[in-house]
N, C-alpha and C positions, 0 to 999 in steps of 0.2 A: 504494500500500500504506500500512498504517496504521501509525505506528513503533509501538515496545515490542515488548517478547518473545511476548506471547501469555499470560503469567501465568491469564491470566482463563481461559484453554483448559485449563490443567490438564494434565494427566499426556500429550495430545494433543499438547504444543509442548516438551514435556521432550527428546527428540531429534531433533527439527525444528523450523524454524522456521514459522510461518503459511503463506506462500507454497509452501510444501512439502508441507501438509496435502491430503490425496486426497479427494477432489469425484466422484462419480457416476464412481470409476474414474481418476483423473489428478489429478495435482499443478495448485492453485490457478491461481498463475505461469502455467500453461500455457494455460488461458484466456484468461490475459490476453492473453500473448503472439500465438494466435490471431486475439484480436480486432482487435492491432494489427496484423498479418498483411494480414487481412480488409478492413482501413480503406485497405492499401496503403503503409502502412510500412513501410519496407526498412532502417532503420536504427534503435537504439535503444539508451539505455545502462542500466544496473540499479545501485542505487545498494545495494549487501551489506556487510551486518553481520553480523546473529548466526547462528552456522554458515553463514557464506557457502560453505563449500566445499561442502555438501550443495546449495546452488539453484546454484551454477557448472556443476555435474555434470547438474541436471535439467533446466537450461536446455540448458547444449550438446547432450542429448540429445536434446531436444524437438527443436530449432533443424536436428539432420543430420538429421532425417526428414523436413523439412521444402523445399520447392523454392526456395529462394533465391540470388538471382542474387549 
């Protein structure tokens, strides 16, 4: 991810951060998260700053729907 708030997003990052913003139906993050999925990583840490407790939430949520061991 790219640091700073997203300023340049406008009114789009004013109650979430980037990684939070909804893509084709789903939070950012959550592609990512996928992809590292998909690559066969099973472990990973998230480095949260602004409004972290909104991507805490989106992740744990992604993450129980998710099959991992």
């Amino acid at each position: 991810m790219a640091g700073g708030l997203g300023s340049r997003l406008g009114a789009i990052t004013k109650q979430k951060p980037k990684p939070a913003i909804i893509i084709n139906g789903k939070p950012f993050i959550c592609y990512k998260i996928d992809w590292l999925l998909d690559k066969g990583f099973k472990k990973f840490s998230f480095i949260l700053s602004y409004k972290e407790e909104i991507l805490k939430k989106i992740i744990s949520q992604h993450l129980s729907r998710k099959e991992i061991e």
